[in-house]
N, C-alpha and C positions, 0 to 999 in steps of 0.2 A: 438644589433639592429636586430628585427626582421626581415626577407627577406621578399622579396613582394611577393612570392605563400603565406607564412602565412598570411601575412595580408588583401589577399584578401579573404583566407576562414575566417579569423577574421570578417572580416564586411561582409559576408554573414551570416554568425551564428548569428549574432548582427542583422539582420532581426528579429529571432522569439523573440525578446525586442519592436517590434513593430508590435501590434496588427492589428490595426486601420490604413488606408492610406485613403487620399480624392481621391486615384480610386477607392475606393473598390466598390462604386456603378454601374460600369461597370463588379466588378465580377460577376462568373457562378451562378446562387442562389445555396440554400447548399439542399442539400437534405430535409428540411423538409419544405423548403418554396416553394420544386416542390412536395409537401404531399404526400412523398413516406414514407413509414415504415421504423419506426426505427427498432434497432434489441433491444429484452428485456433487461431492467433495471438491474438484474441481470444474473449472470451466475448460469446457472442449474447443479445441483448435478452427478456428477459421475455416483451416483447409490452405490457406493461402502458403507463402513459401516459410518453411520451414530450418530454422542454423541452430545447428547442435552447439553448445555451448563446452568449451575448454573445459575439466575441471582438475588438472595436474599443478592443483595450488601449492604442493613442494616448490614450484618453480620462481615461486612469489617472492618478495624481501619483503618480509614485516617489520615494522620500527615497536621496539619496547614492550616491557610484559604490563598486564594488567592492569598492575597499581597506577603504572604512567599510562599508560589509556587514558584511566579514567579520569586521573588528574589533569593531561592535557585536551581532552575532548570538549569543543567549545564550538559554539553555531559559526559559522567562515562564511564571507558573502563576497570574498576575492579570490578568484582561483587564475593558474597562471596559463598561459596561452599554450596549451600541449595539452594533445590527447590522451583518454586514457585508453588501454590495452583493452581489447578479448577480453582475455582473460581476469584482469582485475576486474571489468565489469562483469563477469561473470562469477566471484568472488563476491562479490557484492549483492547480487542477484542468492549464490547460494546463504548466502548468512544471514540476508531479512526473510526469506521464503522459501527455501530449500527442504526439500520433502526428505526425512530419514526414512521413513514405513508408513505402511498402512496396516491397520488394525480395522475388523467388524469386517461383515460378508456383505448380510442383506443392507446398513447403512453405513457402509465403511467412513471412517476418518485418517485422517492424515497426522502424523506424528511429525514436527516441522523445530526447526532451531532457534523457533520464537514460541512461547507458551502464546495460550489461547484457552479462552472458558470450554469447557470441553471437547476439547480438538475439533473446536470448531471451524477455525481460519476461515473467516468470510471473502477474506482480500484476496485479490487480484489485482498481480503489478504493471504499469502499462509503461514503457519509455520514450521521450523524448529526445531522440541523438541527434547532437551536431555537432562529434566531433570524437568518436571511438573507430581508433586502427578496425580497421577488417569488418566495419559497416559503412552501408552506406547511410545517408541524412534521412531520418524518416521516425515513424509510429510503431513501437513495437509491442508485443504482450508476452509476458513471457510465462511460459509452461513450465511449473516445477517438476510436476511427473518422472519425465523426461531430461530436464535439467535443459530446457531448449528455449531459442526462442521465435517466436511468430510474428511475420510482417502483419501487423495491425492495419497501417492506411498506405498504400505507398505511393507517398510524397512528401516532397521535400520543400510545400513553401507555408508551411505553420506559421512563421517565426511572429507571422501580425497578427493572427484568433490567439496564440499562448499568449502574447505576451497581452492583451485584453484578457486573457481567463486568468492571467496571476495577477489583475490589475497594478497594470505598468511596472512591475518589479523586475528590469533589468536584468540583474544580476543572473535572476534564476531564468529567465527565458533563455541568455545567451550561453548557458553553462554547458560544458561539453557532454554533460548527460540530466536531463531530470526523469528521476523516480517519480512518478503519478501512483497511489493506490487507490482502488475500489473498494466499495463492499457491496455485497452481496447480501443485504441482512437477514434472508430469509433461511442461511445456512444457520444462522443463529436463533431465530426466533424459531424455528421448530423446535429445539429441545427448551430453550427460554421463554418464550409467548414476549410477556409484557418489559421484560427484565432487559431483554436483548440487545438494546440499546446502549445501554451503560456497559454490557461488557463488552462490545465490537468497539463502543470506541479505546476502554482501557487498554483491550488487545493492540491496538495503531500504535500508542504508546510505545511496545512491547518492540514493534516491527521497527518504527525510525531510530530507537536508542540501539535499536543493533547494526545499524547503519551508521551512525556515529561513530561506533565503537571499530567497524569492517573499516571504515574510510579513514581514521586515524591512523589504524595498524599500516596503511598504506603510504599514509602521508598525505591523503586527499582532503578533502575538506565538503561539509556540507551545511542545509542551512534548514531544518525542519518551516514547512511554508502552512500555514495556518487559514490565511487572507489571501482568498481569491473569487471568481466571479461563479458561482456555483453552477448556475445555467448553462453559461459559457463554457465551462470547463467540461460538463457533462454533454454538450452538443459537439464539438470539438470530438470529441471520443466515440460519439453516433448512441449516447446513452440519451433515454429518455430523460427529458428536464423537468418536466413536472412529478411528484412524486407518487408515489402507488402503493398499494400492498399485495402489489403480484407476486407470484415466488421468486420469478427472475428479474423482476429490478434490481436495477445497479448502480452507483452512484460514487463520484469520485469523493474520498474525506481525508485525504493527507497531500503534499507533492515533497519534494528535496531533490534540490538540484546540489549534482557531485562534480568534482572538478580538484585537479591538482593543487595541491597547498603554493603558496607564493615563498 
């Protein structure tokens, strides 16, 4: 039996399961209903070096329609010793965060191949490689804009802070690519205030099942990662560790590391 300090942080947490309350109409308005600025849609490049990314996915061999996707799409935690392409990771890259359009002037949003509570998309995808043809071993961030992607940190000796920020989870540390995403919450709570929360995480949801779905059509395999060292993972990345309510805090809340089916 749980003690009662646990279970009243339990049914405080069990708040952000509840979006919506019949006071909410006595709440603050949210920032964009007092038509203050947002901050941009995406996040702006480094500056540092810059690789355009393949996008002649005709070129690709997909395995099975739909139905078998879905049926065989299952978390994989063994992937076999061969890299994957450019190009597939760049496939992979357009199909959890790939920008179709922009819609709006003064706060434009992004229209993307994963829904999001009002084209919001907080995320920002950041990679760990070690082991795609036509990169080298290193930290990257990739810009959907453009369809590009940007040297994050360049180095190539992570392998002992990741694998402390996935606490000791093998698997994903050594896998020839992991997907890391951010959020940005603040691109969300300006149109949501209080609510923001509960949708930015449903939205994550949205982004790794379509990475399941990208990596099967492929024949890859991935492993949605939950459990990791939060400070760690966010120092690692050069994000601040403690939390804030500045506009540009950033903060890591998903990883999946992708790697060839066995």
């Amino acid at each position: 039996m749980m003690n009662e300090t646990t279970r009243y942080e339990i049914s405080k947490k069990r708040q952000l399961l509840k979006a919506h309350h019949s006071g909410d109409v006595n709440a603050e308005p949210t920032d964009q209903q007092q038509k203050l600025p947002s901050i941009p849609c995406l996040q702006a490049p480094k500056g540092t070096q810059i690789i355009p990314l393949p996008a002649n996915f005709e070129d690709l061999t997909f395995t099975g329609n739909i139905m078998e996707l879905i049926q065989t799409r299952e978390s994989r935690r063994q992937y076999a010793d061969e890299a994957l392409s450019l190009l597939e990771l760049s496939f992979l890259l357009w199909s959890t965060q790939g920008v179709r359009r922009f819609a709006g002037h003064k706060n434009p949003v992004t229209f993307r191949n994963v829904p999001s509570a009002g084209s919001r998309h907080t995320f920002e995808t950041y990679l760990f490689v070690n082991r795609i043809d036509g990169l080298k071993k290193g930290i990257y961030h990739y810009l959907p804009e453009k369809h590009e992607l940007e040297i994050w940190d360049d180095r190539d000796n992570f392998d002992a802070e990741l694998l402390d920020a996935l606490c000791g989870q093998t698997f994903a540390a050594n896998a020839p690519v992991l997907f890391a995403w951010s959020s940005i919450p603040y691109r969300m709570e300006w149109r949501f205030g209080l609510k923001a929360v509960k949708y930015l995480l449903i939205d994550a949801g949205h982004v790794c099942e379509n990475l399941y779905l990208a990596c099967e059509a492929l024949r890859c395999g991935t492993c949605a990662i939950g459990a990791y060292d939060q400070d760690r993972f966010d120092q690692l990345l050069g994000f601040q560790p403690e939390s804030s309510a500045e506009t540009d805090y950033q903060t890591i809340i998903y990883a999946a590391p992708v790697g060839k089916q066995i």
